[in-house]
One Martini backbone bead per residue (centre of mass of N, CA, C, O) as a GRO file, in nm:
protein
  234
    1UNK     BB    1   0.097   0.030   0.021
    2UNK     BB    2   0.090   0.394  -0.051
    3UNK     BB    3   0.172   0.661   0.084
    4UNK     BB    4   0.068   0.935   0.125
    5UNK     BB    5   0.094   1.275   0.030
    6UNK     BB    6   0.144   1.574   0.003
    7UNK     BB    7   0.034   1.848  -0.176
    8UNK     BB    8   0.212   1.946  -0.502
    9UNK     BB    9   0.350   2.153  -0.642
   10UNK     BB   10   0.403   2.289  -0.991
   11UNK     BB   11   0.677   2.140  -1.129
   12UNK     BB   12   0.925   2.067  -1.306
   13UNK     BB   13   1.042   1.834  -1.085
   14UNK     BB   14   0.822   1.625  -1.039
   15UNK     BB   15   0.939   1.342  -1.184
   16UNK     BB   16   1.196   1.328  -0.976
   17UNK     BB   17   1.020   1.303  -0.693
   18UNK     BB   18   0.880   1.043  -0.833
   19UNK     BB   19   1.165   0.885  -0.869
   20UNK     BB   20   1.214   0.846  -0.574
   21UNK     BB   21   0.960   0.783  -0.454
   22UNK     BB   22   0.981   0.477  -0.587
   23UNK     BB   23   1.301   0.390  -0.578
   24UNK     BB   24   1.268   0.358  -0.279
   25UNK     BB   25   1.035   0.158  -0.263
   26UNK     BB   26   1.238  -0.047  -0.420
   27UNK     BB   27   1.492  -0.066  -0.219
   28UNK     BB   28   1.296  -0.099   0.044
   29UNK     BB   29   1.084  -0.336  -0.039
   30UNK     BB   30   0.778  -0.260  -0.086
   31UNK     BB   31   0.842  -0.352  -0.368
   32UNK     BB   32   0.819  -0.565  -0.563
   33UNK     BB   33   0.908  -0.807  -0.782
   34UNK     BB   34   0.655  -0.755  -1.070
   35UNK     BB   35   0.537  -0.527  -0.954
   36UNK     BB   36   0.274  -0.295  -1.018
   37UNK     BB   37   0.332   0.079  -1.161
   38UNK     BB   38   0.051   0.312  -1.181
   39UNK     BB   39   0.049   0.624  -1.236
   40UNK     BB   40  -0.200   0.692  -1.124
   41UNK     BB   41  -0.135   0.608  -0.830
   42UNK     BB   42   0.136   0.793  -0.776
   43UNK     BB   43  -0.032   1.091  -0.858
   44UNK     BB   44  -0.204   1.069  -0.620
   45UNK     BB   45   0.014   0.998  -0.383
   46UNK     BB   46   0.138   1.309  -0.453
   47UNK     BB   47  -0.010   1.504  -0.585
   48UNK     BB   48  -0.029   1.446  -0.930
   49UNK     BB   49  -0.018   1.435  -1.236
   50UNK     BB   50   0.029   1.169  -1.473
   51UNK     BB   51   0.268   1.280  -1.666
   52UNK     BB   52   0.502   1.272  -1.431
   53UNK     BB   53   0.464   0.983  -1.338
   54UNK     BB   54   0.496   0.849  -1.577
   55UNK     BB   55   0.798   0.972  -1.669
   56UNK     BB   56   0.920   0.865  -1.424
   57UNK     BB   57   0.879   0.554  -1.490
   58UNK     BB   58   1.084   0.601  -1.739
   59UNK     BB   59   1.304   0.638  -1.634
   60UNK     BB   60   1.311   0.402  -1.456
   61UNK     BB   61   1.340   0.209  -1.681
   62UNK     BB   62   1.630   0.270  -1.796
   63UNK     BB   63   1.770   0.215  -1.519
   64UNK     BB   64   1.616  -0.085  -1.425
   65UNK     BB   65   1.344  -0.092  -1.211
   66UNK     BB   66   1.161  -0.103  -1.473
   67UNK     BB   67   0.947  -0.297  -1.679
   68UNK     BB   68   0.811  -0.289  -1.992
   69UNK     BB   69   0.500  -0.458  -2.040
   70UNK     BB   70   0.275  -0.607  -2.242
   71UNK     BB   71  -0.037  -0.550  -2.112
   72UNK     BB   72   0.107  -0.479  -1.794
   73UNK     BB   73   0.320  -0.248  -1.781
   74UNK     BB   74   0.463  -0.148  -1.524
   75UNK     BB   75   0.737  -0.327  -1.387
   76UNK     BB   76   0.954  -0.487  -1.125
   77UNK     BB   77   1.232  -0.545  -1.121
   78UNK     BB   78   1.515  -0.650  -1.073
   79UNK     BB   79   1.615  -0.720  -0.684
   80UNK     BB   80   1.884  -0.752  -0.473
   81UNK     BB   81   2.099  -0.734  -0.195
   82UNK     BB   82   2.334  -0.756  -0.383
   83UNK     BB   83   2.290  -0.479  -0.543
   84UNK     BB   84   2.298  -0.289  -0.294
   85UNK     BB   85   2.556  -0.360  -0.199
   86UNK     BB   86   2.723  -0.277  -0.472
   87UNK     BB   87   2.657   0.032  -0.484
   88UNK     BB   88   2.769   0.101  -0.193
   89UNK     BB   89   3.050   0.001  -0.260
   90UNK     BB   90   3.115   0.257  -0.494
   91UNK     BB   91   3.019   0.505  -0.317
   92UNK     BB   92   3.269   0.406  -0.082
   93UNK     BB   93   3.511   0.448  -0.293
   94UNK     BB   94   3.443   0.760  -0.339
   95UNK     BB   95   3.358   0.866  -0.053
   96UNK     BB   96   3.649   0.806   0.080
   97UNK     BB   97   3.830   0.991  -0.123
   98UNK     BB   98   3.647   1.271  -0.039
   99UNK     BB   99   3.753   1.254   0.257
  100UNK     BB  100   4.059   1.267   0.211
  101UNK     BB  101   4.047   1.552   0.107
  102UNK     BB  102   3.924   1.678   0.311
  103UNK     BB  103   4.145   1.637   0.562
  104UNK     BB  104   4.330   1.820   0.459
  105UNK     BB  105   4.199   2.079   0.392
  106UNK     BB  106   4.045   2.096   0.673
  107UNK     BB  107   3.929   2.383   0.887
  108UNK     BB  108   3.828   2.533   1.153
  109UNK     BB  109   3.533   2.626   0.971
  110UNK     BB  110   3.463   2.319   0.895
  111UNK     BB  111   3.496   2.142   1.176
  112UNK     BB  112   3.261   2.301   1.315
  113UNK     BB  113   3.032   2.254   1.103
  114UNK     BB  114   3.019   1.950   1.127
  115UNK     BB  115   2.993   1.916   1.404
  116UNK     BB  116   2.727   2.039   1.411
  117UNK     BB  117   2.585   1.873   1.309
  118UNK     BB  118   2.634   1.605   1.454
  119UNK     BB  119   2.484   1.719   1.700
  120UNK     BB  120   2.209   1.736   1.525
  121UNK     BB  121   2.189   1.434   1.496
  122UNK     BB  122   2.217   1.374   1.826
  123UNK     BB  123   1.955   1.499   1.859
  124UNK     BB  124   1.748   1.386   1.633
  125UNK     BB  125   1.747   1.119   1.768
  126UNK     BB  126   1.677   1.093   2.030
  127UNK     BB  127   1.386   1.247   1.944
  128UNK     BB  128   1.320   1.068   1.671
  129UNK     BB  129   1.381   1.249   1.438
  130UNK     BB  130   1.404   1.138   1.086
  131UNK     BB  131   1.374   1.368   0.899
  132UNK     BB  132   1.624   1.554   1.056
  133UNK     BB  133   1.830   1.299   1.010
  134UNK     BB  134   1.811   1.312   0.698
  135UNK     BB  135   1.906   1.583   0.647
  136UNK     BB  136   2.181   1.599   0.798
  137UNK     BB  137   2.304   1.377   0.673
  138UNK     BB  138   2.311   1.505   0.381
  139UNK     BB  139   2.485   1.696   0.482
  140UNK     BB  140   2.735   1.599   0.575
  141UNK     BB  141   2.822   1.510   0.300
  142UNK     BB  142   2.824   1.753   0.141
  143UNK     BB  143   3.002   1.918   0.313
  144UNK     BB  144   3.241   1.709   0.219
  145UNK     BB  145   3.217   1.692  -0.103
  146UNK     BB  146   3.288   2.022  -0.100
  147UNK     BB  147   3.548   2.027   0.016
  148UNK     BB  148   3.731   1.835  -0.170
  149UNK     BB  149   3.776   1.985  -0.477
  150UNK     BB  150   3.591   1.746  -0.678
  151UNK     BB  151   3.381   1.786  -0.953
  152UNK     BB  152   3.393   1.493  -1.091
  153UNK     BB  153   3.381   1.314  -0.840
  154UNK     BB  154   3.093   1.440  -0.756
  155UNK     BB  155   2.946   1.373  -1.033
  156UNK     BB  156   2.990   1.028  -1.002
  157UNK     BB  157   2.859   1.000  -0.719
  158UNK     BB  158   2.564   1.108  -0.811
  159UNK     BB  159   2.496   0.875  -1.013
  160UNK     BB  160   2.484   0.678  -0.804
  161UNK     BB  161   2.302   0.816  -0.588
  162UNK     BB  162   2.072   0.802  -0.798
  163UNK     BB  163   2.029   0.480  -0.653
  164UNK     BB  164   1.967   0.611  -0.358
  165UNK     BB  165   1.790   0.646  -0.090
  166UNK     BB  166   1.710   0.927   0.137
  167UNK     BB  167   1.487   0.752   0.234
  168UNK     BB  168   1.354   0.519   0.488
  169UNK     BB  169   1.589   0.469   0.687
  170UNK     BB  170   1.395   0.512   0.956
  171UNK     BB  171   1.276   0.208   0.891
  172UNK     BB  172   1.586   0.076   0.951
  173UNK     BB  173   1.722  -0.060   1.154
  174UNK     BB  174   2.013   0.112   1.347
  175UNK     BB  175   2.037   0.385   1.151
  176UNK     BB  176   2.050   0.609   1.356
  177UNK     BB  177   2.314   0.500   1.520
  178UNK     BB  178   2.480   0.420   1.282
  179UNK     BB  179   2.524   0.744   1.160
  180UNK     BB  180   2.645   0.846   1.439
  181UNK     BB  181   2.857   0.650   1.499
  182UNK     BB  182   3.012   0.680   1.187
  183UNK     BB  183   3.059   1.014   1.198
  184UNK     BB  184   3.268   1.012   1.425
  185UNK     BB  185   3.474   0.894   1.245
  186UNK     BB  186   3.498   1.089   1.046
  187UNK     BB  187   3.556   1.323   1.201
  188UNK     BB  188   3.798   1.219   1.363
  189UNK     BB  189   3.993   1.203   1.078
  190UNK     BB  190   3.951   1.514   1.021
  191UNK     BB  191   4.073   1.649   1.283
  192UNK     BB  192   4.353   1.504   1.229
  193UNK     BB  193   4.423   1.514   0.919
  194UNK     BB  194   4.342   1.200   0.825
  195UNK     BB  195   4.289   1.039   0.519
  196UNK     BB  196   4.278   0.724   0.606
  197UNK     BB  197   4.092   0.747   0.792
  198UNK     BB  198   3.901   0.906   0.623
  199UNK     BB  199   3.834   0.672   0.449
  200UNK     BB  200   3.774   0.439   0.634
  201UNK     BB  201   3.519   0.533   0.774
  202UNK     BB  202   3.340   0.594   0.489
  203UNK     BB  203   3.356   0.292   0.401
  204UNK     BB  204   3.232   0.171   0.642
  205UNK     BB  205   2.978   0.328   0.622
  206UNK     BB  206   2.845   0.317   0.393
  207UNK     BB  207   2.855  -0.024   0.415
  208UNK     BB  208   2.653  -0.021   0.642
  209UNK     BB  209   2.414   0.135   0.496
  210UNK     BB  210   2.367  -0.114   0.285
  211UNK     BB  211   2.380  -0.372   0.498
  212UNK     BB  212   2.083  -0.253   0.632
  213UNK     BB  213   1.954  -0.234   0.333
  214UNK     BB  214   1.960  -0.486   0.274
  215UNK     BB  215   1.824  -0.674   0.486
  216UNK     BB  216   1.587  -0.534   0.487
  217UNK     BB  217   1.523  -0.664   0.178
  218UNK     BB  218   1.519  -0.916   0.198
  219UNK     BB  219   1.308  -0.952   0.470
  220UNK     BB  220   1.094  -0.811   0.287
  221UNK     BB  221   1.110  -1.071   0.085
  222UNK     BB  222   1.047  -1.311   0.241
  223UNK     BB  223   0.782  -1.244   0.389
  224UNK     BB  224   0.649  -1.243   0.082
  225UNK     BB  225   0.711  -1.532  -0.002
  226UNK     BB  226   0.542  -1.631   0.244
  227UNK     BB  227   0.265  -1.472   0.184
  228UNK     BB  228   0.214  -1.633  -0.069
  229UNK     BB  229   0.217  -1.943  -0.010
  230UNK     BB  230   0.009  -1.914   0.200
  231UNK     BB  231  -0.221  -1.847  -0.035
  232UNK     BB  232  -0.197  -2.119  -0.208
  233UNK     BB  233  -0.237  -2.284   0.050
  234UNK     BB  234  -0.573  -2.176   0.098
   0.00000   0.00000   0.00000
């Protein structure tokens, strides 16, 4: 069943937003694959026209999330937890060197901007607003790969991730106190200015982060599996 979200202004990028939020839904496992994948259900759920969750179905087709079946419409690729953590592995190499660029140049005006983001994540799990946590950590990444003064390989690391779901992380066992103990070993590499140090931490995380996703992948697609079997011998 697909989350209702609040109604989104008519905008450029509305294609955009809904190919993120289908891409999260099928790395999240809440979409099966085989599962179809409506645009009319979609446009619905976001509170958007059809033509603009088309075009994002669309996209997804391209990239390989959904595959489009002659009278069956949109249907969800084949993904497995293999896949997700080799994504997770590639952003993790990409990640690692950009966290060691950062450690070299990082002044003590980029590493307090970093502290303090990383106290508002340990602000935002304790109250659990998951939300807010995934705001941040997003800053706390953003922060690091714009310090890196990388422009080609952090355009490399973005193909990455807009394969990598931004949301949902909220959902997944562990994913809060993990984002935030594995973020104290990045602060503590670039804070003494150790590049291997910091790329061993952010390398450890991205994969920490993936294998995470893939776990919490797996069992909601065994269980998928269980509650069909369920069904065909009731």
């Amino acid at each position: 069943m697909i989350s209702r979200k609040p109604q989104l202004r008519a905008r450029p990028q509305l294609s955009d937003e809904a190919s993120a939020y289908v891409r999260g839904l099928i790395m999240s496992g809440e979409f099966h694959p085989g599962a179809p994948v409506r645009p009319e259900v979609i446009g619905e759920a976001l509170g958007i026209s059809t033509t603009p969750a088309r075009e994002a179905l669309q996209t997804l087709r391209v990239e390989g999330f959904l595959d489009l079946v002659p009278r069956q419409g949109f249907l969800v690729a084949s993904l497995t937890g293999k896949d997700i953590r080799d994504l997770f592995q590639v952003q993790a190499l990409i990640g690692g060197e950009l966290a060691a660029r950062s450690a070299v140049i990082a002044g003590g005006e980029e590493i307090a901007e970093l502290d303090a983001l990383h106290h508002e994540m340990i602000a935002a799990a304790k109250r659990n607003d998951h939300a807010l946590l995934e705001e941040k950590n997003h800053a706390f990444h953003r922060e690091i790969n714009l310090l890196a003064d990388s422009r080609k390989i952090v355009w490399a690391l973005g193909l990455i991730t807009r394969y990598v779901p931004r949301q949902f992380y909220s959902t997944i066992h562990g994913w809060p106190q993990a984002t935030v103990d594995d973020h104290a070993d990045v602060l503590e590499g670039i804070r003494a200015k150790d590049p291997e140090r910091a790329r061993t931490a952010m390398q450890a995380h991205i994969a920490h982060a993936g294998e995470l996703l893939a776990q919490h992948f797996d069992e909601r697609m065994a269980k998928g599996s269980e509650a069909d079997a369920a069904a065909q011998s009731a």
